[in-house]
Every structure is written in structure tokens, then in C-alpha cells.
C-alpha positions as CSV (number, residue, x, y, z in Angstrom):
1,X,-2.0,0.3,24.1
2,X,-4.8,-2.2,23.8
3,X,-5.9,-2.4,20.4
4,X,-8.6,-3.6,18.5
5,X,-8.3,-4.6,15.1
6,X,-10.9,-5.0,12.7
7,X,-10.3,-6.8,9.3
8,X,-8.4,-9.7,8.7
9,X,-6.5,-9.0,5.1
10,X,-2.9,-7.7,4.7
11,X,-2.8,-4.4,6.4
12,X,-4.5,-6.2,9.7
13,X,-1.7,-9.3,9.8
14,X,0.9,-7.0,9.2
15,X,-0.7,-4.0,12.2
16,X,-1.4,-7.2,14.4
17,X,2.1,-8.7,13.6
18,X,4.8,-5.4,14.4
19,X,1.8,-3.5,17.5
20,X,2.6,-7.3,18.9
21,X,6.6,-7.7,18.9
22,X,6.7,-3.7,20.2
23,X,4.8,-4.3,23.1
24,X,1.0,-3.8,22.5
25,X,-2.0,-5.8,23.1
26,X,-4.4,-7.2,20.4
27,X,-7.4,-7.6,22.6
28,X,-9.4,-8.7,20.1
29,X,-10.0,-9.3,16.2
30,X,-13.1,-8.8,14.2
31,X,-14.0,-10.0,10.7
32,X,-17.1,-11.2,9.2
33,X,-14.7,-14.1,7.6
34,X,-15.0,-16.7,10.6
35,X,-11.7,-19.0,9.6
36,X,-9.8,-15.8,8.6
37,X,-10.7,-14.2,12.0
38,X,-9.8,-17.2,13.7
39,X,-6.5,-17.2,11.8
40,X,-5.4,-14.0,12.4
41,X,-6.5,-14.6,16.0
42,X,-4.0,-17.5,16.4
43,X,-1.2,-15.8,15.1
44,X,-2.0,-13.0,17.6
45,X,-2.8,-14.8,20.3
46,X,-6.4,-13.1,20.9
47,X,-10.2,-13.7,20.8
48,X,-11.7,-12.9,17.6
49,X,-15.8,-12.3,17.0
50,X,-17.2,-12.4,13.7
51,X,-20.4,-9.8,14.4
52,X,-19.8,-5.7,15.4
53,X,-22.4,-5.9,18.3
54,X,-19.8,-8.1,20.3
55,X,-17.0,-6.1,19.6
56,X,-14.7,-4.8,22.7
57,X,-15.3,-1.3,24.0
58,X,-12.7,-1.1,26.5
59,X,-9.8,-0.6,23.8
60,X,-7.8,2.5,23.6
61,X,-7.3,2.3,19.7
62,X,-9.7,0.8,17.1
63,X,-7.8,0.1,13.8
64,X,-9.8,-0.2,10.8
65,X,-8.2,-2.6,8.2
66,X,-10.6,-3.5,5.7
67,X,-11.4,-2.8,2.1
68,X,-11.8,0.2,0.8
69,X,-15.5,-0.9,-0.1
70,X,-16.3,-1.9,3.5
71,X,-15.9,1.7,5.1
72,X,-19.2,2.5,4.3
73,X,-20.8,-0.3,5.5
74,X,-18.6,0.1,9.2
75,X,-19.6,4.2,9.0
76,X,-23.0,2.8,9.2
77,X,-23.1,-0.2,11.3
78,X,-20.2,0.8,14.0
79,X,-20.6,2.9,16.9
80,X,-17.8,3.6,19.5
81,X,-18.8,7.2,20.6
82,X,-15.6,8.9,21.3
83,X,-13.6,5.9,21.5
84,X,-10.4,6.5,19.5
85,X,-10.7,4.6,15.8
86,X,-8.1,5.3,12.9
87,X,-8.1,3.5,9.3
88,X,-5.9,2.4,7.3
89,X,-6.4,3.2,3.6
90,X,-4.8,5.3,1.4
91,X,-7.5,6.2,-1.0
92,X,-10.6,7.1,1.6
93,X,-10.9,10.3,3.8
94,X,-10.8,10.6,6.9
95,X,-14.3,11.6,6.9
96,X,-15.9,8.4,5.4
97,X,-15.7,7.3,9.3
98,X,-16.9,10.4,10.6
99,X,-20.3,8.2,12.1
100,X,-18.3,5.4,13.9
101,X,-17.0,7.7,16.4
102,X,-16.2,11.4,17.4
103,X,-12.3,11.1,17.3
104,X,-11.1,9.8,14.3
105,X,-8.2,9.5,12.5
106,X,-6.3,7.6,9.8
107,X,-2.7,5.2,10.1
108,X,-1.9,4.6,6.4
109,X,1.2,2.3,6.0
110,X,2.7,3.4,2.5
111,X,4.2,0.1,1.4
112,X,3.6,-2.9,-0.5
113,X,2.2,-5.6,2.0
114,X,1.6,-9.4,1.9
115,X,0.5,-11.1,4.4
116,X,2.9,-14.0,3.6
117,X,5.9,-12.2,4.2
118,X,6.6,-11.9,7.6
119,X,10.2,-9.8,7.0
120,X,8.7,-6.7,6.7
121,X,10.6,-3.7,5.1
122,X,10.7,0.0,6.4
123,X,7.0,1.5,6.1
124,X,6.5,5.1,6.1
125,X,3.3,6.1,8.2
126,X,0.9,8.7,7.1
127,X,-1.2,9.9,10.2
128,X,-4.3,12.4,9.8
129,X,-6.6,13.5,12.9
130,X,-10.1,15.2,13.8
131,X,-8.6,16.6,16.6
132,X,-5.1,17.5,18.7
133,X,-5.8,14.3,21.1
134,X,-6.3,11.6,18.3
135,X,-2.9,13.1,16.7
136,X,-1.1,12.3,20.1
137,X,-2.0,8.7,20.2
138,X,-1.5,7.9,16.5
139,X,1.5,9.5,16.8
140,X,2.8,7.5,19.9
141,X,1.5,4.3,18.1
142,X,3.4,5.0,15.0
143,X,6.4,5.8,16.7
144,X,6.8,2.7,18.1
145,X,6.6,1.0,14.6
146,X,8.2,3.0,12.1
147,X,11.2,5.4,12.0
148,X,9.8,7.4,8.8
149,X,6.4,9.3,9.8
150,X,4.4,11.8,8.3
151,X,1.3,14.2,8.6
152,X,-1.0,14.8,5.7
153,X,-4.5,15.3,5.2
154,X,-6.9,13.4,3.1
155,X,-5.7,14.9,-0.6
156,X,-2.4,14.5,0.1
157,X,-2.7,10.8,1.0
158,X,-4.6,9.8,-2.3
159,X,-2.0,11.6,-4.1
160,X,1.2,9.2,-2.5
161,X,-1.3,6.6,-3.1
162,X,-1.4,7.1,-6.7
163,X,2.4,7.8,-6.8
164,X,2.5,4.3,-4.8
165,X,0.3,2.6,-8.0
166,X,2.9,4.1,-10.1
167,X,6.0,3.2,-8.7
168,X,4.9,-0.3,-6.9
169,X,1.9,-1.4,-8.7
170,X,2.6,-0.6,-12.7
171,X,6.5,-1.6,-12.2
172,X,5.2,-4.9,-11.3
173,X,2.8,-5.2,-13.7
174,X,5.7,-4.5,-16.4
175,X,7.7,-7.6,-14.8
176,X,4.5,-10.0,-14.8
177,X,4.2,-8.8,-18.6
178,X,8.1,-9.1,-19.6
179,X,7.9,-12.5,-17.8
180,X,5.3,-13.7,-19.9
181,X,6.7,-12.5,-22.6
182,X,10.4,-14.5,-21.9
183,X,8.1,-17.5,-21.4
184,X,6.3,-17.5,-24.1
185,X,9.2,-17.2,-26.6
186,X,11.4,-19.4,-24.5
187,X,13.7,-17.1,-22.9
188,X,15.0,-17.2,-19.3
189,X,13.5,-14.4,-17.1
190,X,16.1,-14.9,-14.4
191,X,19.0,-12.9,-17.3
192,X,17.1,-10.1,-16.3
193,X,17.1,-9.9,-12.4
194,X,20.3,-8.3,-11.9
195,X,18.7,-5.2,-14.5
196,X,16.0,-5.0,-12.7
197,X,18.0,-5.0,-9.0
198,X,20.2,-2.2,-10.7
199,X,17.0,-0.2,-11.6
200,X,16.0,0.1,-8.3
201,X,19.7,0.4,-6.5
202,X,20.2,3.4,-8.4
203,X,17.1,5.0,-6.8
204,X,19.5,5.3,-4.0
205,X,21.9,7.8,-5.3
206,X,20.1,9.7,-8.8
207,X,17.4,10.7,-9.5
208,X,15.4,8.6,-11.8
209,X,15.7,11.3,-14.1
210,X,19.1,11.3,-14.4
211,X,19.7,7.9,-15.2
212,X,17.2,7.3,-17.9
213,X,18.6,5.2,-20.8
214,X,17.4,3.7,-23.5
215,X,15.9,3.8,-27.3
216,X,13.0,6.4,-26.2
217,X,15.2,8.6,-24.9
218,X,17.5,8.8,-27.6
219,X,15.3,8.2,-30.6
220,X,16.6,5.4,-32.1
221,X,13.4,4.9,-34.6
222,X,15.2,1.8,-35.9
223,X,15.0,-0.1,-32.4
224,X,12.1,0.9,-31.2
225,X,10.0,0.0,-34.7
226,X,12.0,-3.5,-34.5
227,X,10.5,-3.7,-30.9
228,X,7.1,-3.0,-32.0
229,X,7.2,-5.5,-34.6
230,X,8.3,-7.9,-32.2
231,X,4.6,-7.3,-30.3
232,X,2.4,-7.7,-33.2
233,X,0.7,-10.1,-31.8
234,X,0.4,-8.5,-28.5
235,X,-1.9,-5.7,-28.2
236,X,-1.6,-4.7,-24.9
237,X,1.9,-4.9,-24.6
238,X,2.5,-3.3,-27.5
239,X,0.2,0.0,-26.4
240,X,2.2,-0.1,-23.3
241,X,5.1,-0.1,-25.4
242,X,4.3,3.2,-27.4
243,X,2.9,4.9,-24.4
244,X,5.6,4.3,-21.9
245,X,8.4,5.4,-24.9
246,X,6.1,8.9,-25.8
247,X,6.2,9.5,-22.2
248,X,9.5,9.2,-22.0
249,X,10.6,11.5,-24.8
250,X,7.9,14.0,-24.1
251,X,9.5,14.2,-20.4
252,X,12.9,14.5,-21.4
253,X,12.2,16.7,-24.3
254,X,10.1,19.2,-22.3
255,X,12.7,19.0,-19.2
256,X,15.7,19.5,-21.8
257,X,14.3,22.9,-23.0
């Protein structure tokens, strides 16, 4: 297909990088960012334009990869008719580009993406449609991408975008905090690595339920009130801590009868 991409972040480097290698063409880039446009243009090996009135309207796809903020501003400024345009979010309906065009539809890759990283892991594609026709083509395009796809509608996709916050975005968080923590009292963050690596390998044979471990689940008062004295002087942590070990107990304890 000939594609148009506008937006220039993460989701639009990593679109532009895997439609390239499997065969598509980027005929053009769009983003108000005139050295990010140019950027992503290089890597792509197409024109880019920085203003919507000189955008390409010969394209059989136009993928929307911008902020959640900017859909809006595109459902107002953009018009392609009944051109064939899809986002990319997980968190906006498919309506909130109902103005830019007449067949509409929405690509969502559910996965943690960076730019940097070229070595992208498997991403599961979410595809919603206004209409049988749009379903084909975003189907065909995500076939030739990913091996894991799925069709939901609009309140489906917020809610694996709020399972992805949970499982992607808060589990790093916890790292970033227990890393600060290890260097603030001098401990080495790297002892930790293979736990963490074992965490997740286990995701690939148990449930998550069935492996829980630790003082929350069992009680121990005595550790845990050692713990919390250890975050005296860190509020935030320390919240997280209670929180986090009430949810686990009240999980288990309401699954156990």
C-alpha cells in the first residue's frame, strides 16, 4: 500500500520502520516539528511537509500517529473525504476522527514502543472500523506486520489500555523507584535483575495468581512493619508500599473464599 503517515513520535518510527521492511511505501511524512519530520523522513526514505494543506491525497492509507491531544485539532483541520485514515491510540474513539474522513478506522499497536529501539518485539494489533471496507484494508495492513490481531471497539480498547498502564507502565515505575531506592542507600540494583527476569518468565507458564509470594500474602506483620519503617522518610514509596500489600491480601483473601 502507499501510506501516509502523519506524526513523527514513537508509534510513527516504529509504523514507518516494520510497513517499510514488509513491502509498503511511505509516500510521505507530516508533522508540524520540521527537524523531526525531516528525521523520520530520512530514515524512511520519503518527502516530508510540515503544513496539512500540502499533504498527499493519492495514498491508500492515512495513519494517524500523534498525541492523544492532537486528534482534535486533525478532526478539525484535516479533510480527506472518503480517503481511508486509521489512528493509532489506545485511549481515543474511533469517532474523535469522524470529520477527517468518511471511512475511518483505528490500528492500535498494544506494546511498549521507543523509538530508539529498532529490535522490536511481537505487537498485538487492535483494529476497529466505520465500515466492512476500512476492516478489509486494516486488516490486510496488519497482517503483514503482526501475527497476534484483534477486533474490538472503542471501550474495549481503553480497557487493554488501562490493563497495558498496569502491567507495562506501574511495573516500571516500581523498578525506577526500587532503583532509586538501591542508590540511595548504596546497594547494587543489578542483584535484582535476575528477580525481576524470573517475574516475568513465569508469566509464561502460571498464572500470576498462582505464583504470588511474599510477606502480603502471608501476613507476616513483622516483615512488612520492618519494611515500612525502612520508608519513613519516603512518603510515596511508602503509600505504595501499603497499597500494593492491601491489594494483595484483599485479592488473595477474597479469591481463597
Amino acid at each position: 500500500m502507499d501510506i501516509v503517515i502523519v506524526g513523527t513520535g514513537n508509534i510513527a518510527h516504529c509504523f514507518g520502520h516494520l510497513l517499510k521492511i514488509h513491502g509498503h511505501q511511505i509516500i510521505q511524512i507530516v508533522g508540524r516539528n520540521q527537524a523531526r519530520a525531516a528525521e523520520l523522513g530520512e530514515m524512511l526514505h520519503s518527502p516530508y511537509i510540515t503544513d496539512l494543506l500540502d499533504i498527499n491525497m493519492e495514498a491508500d492509507m492515512y495513519l494517524l500517529a500523534v498525541s492523544d491531544a492532537a486528534y482534535p485539532v486533525l478532526n478539525d483541520e484535516l479533510r480527506l473525504g472518503r480517503r481511508m485514515v486509521a489512528h493509532t491510540a489506545g485511549a481515543v474513539p474511533l469517532g474523535a476522527i469522524s470529520k477527517i474522513s468518511s471511512n475511518t478506522g483505528v490500528i492500535y499497536p498494544l506494546q511498549s514502543i521507543r523509538k530508539e529501539i529498532k529490535n522490536y518485539p511481537p505487537i498485538p494489533i487492535m483494529l476497529e472500523a466505520s465500515n466492512d471496507e476500512v476492516m478489509k484494508r486494516l486488516q490486510a495492513l496488519a497482517q503483514s506486520i503482526a501475527s497476534q490481531i484483534a477486533v474490538t471497539d472503542s471501550h474495549q480498547r481503553l480497557q487493554y489500555h488501562l490493563t497495558a498502564v498496569l502491567v507495562n507502565n506501574f511495573t516500571n515505575h516500581l523498578f525506577a523507584r526500587a532503583k532509586a531506592y538501591c542508590e540511595k542507600e548504596h546497594l547494587d540494583f543489578t542483584l535484582l535483575q535476575p528477580i525481576i527476569k524470573e517475574t516475568f518468565d513465569r508469566l509464561e507458564k502460571f498464572a500470576p495468581e498462582t505464583v504470588q509470594t511474599g510477606p502480603a500474602l502471608r501476613q507476616d506483620e513483622t516483615t512488612m512493619a520492618l519494611h515500612r519503617d525502612l520508608l519513613a522518610n519516603d512518603e510515596y514509596l511508602q503509600l505504595v508500599y501499603n497499597v500494593m500489600s492491601d491489594s494483595i491480601f484483599n485479592f488473595h483473601d477474597k479469591a481463597g473464599k
